[in-house]
PALO-636951 format. One line per 4 residues: number of its first residue (from 0); for each residue x, y, z of N, C-alpha, C. Coordinates in Angstrom, 2 decimals. Last residue first. Example, Ala and Ser with C-alpha at 12.3 -4.5 7.8 and 13.67 -1.06 7.14 Angstrom:
<pts>
1> 12.85/-2.25/7.08/13.67/-1.06/7.14/12.90/0.03/7.87; 13.19/-5.69/7.80/12.30/-4.50/7.80/13.20/-3.30/7.80 .
</pts>
This chain:
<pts>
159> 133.80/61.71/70.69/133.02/61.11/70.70/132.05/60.33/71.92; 135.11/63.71/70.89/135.30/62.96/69.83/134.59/61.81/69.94; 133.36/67.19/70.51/133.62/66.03/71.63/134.35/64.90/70.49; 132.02/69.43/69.49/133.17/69.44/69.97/133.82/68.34/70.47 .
155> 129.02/69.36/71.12/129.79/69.68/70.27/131.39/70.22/70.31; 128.09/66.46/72.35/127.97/67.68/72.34/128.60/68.18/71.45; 127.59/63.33/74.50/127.58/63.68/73.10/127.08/65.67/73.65; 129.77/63.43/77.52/128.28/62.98/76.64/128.10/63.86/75.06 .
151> 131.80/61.33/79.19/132.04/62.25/77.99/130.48/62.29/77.35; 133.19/61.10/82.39/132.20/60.54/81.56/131.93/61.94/80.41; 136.07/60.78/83.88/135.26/61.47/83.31/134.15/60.81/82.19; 137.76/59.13/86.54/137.38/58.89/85.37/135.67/60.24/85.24 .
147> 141.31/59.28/88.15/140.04/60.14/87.55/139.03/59.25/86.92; 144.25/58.10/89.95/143.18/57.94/89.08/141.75/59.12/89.14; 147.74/58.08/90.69/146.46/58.51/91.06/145.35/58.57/89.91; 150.42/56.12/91.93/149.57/56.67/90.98/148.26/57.20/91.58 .
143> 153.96/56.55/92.31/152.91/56.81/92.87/151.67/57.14/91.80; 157.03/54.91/92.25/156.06/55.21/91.35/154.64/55.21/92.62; 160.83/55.61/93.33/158.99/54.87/93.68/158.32/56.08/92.65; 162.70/56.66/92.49/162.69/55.78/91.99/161.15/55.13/92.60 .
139> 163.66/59.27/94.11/163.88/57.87/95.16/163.61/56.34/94.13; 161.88/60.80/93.04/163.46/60.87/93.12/164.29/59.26/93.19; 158.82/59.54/91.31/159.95/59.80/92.42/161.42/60.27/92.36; 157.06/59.55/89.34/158.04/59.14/89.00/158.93/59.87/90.18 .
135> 153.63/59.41/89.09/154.64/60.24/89.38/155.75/59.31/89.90; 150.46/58.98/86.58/151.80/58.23/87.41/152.90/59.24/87.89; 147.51/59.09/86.32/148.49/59.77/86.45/149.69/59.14/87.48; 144.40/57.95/84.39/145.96/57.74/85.15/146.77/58.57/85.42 .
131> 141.38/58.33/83.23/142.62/58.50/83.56/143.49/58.58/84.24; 138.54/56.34/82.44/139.79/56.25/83.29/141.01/57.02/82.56; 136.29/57.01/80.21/137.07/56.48/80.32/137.98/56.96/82.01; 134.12/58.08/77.39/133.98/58.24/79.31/134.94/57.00/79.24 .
127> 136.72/58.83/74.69/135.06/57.95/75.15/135.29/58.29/76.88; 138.98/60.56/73.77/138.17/60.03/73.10/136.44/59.18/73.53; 140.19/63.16/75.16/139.44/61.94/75.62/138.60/61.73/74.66; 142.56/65.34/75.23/141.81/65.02/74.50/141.58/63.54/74.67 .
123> 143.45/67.90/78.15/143.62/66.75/77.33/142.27/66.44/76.36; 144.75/71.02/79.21/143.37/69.83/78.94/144.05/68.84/78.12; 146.67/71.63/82.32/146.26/71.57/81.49/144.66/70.84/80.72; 148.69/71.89/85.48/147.20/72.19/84.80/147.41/72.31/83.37 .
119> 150.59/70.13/88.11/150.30/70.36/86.65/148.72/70.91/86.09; 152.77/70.14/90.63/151.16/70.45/90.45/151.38/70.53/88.58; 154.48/70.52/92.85/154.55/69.49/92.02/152.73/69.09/91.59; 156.75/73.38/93.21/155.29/72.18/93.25/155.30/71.63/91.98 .
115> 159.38/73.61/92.26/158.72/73.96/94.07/157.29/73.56/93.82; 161.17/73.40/90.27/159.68/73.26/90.11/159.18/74.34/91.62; 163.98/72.49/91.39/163.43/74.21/90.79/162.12/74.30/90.49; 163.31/69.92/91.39/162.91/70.53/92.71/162.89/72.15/92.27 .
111> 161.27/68.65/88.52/162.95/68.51/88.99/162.51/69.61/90.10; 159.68/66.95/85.97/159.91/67.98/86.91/160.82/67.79/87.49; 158.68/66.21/82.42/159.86/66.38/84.00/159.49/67.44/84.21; 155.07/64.90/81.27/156.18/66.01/82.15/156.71/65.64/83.15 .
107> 153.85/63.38/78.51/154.64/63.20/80.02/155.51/64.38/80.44; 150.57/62.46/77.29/151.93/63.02/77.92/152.49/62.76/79.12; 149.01/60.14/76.77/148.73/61.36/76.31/149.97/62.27/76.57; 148.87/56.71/75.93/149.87/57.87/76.52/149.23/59.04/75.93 .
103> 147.35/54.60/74.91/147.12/55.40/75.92/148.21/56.43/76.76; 145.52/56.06/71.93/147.02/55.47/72.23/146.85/55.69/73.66; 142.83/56.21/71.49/143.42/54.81/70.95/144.94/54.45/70.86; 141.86/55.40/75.26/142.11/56.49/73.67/142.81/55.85/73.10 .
99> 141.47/54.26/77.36/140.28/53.82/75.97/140.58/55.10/75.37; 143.06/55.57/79.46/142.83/53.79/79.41/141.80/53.20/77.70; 145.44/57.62/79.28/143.75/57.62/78.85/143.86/56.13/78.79; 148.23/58.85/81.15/147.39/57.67/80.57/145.66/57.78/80.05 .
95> 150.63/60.58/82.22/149.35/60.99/82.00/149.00/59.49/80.73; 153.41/60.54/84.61/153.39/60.26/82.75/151.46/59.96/82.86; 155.98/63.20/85.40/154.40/62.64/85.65/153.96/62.14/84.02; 159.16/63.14/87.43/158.42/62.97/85.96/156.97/62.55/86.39 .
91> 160.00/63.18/89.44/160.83/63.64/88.03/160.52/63.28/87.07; 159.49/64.88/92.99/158.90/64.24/91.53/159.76/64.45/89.96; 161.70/65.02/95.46/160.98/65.52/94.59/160.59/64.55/93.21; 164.20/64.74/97.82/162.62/64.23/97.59/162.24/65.05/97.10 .
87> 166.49/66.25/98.08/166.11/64.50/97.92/165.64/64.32/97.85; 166.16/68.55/97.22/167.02/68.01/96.03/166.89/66.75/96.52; 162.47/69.24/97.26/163.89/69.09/97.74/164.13/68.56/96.64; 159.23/69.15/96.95/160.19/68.98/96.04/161.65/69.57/96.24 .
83> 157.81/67.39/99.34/158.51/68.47/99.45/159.03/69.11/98.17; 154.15/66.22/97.35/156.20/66.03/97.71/156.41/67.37/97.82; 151.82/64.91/96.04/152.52/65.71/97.39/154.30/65.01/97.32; 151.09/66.21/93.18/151.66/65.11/93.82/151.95/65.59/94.97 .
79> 148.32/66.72/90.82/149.16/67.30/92.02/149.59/66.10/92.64; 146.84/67.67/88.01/147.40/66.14/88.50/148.46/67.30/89.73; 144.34/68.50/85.71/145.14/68.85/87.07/145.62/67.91/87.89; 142.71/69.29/83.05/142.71/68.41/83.98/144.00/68.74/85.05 .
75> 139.87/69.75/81.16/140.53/70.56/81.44/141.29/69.15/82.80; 139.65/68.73/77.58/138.96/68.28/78.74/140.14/68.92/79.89; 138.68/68.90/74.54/139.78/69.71/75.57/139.15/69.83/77.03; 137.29/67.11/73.47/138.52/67.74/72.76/139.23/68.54/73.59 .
71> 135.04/67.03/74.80/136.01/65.66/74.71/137.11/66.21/73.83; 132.72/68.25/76.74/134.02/68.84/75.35/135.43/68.07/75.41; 131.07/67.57/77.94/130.20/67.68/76.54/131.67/68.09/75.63; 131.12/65.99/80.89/131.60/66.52/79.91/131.39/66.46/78.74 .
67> 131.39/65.02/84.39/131.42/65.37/82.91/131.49/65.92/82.84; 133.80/65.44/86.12/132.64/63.72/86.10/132.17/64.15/84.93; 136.87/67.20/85.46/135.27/67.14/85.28/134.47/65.58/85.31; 139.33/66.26/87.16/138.92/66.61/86.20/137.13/66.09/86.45 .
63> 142.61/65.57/88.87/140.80/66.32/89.53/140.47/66.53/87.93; 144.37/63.50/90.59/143.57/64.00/89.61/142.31/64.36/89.37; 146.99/63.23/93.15/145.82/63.72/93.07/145.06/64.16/91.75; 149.19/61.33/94.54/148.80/61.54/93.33/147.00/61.56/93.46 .
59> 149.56/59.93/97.46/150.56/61.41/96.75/149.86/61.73/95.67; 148.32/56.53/96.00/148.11/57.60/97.30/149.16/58.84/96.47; 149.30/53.31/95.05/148.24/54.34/94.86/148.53/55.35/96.55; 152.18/52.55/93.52/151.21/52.39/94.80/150.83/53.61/94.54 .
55> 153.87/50.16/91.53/153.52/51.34/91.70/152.37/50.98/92.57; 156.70/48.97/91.04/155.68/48.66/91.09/155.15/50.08/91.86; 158.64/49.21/87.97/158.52/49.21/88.87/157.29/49.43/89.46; 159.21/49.12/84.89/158.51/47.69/85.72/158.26/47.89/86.95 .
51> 159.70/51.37/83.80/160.46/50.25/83.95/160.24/49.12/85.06; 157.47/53.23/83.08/158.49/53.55/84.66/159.57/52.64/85.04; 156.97/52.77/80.79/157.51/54.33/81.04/158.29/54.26/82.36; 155.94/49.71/81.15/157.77/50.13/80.32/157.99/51.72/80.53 .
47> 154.05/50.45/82.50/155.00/49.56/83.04/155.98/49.71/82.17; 152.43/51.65/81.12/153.10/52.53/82.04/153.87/51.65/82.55; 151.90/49.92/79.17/152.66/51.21/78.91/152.97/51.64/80.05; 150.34/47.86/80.69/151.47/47.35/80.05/152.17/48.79/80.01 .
43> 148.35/49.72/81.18/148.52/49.30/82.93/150.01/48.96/81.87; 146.80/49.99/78.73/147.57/51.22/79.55/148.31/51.08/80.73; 146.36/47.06/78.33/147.65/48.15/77.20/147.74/49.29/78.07; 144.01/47.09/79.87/145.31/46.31/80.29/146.96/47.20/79.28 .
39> 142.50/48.98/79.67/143.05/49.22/80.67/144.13/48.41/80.37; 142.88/49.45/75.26/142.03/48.82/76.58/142.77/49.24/77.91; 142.43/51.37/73.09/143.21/50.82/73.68/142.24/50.20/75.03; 140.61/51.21/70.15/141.26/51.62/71.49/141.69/50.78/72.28 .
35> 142.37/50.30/66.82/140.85/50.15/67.82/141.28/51.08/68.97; 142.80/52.42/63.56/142.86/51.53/65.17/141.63/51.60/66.05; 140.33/51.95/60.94/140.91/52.75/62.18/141.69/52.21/62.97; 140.66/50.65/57.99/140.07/50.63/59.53/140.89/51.12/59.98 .
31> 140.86/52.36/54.79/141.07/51.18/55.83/140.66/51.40/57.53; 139.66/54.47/53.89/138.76/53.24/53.58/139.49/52.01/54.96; 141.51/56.22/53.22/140.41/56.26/54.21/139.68/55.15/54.39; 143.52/54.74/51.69/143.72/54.53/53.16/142.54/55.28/53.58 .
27> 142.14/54.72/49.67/142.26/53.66/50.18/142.78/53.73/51.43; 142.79/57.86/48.97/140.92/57.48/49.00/141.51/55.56/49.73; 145.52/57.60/48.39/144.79/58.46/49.23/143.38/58.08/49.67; 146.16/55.93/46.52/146.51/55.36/47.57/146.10/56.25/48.88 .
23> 144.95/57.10/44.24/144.15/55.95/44.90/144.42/55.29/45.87; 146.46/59.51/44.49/144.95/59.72/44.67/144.58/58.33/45.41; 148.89/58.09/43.31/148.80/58.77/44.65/147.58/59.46/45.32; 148.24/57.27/40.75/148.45/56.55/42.15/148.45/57.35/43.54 .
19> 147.75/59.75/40.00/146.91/58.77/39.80/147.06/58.15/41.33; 150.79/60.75/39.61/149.32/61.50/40.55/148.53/60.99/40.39; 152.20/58.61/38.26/152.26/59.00/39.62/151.14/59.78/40.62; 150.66/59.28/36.13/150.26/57.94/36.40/150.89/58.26/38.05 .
15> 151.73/61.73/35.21/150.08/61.65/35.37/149.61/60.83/36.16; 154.47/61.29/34.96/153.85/62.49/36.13/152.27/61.98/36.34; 154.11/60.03/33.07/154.93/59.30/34.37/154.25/60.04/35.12; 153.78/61.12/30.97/152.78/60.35/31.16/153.59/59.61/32.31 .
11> 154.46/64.65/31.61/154.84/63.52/30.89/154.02/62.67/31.40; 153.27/67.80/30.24/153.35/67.02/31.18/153.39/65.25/30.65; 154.29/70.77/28.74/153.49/69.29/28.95/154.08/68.64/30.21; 153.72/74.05/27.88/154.28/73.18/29.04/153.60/71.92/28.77 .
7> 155.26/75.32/24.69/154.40/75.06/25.41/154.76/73.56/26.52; 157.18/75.22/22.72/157.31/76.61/24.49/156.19/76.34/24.84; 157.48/73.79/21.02/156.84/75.76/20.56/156.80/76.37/22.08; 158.43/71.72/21.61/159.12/72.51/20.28/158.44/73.65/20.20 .
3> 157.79/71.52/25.40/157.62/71.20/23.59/158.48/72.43/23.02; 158.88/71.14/28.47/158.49/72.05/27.46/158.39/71.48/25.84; 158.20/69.90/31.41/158.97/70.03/30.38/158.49/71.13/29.38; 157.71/69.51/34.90/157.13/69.84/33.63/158.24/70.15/32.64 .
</pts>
């Protein structure tokens, strides 16, 4: 803001047209489409570049979360791997997948043998009844996965 010949504040016709535009570039991006979700195959592709192509086998990897669920915003969930967690055999990373959220990485936690289990509790946010993944990332470089799927029913709180 500037000032006039009597000390009063104006505003220049740049400023106006900038906050113009910046309204209509506000109200237009609501208008544009959402991303879509992600499908199984984009989540099976992502976890193949998190673990670097290596091939992964089901078993060690345990995910326990609710068959349902009315609270798709904080869906409570628990991924356990069996491993000694020694300095030669322990888990060094768990990378968490939603197969139909519209990114399918939700997180990833290192672990390292100062852990002494190889257990995780938290919630996640599930957009639709979907498949979740949990991959554990070996010492040794083997990938172990384990699967959930929660069904999400309309309630409050849910995304849908």
């Amino acid at each position: 803001m500037t000032r006039d010949a009597t000390g009063n504040a104006t505003i220049s016709r740049r400023r106006i047209l900038l906050a113009a535009v910046g309204m209509v570039a506000s109200v237009i991006s609501d208008l544009l489409p959402r991303p879509v979700d992600a499908s199984p195959r984009e989540a099976k592709k992502h976890l193949a570049e998190l673990t670097g192509g290596a091939p992964a086998k089901k078993g060690r990897v345990t995910v326990t979360l609710p068959k349902i669920t009315d609270q798709a915003a904080w869906v409570p969930i628990t991924i356990a791997v069996e491993s000694p967690m020694t300095e030669d055999d322990h888990v060094t990373a768990v990378h968490i997948l939603a197969e139909r959220n519209t990114v399918p990485q939700v997180a990833t936690y290192y672990l390292g043998p100062a852990n002494g289990k190889a257990e995780i509790s938290t919630r996640i946010r599930v957009k639709k009844s979907q498949i979740i993944i949990a991959a554990a990332v070996m010492s040794d470089g083997s990938i172990f996965v384990g699967k959930a799927r929660s069904k999400i029913v309309s309630g409050t709180g849910g995304c849908g």
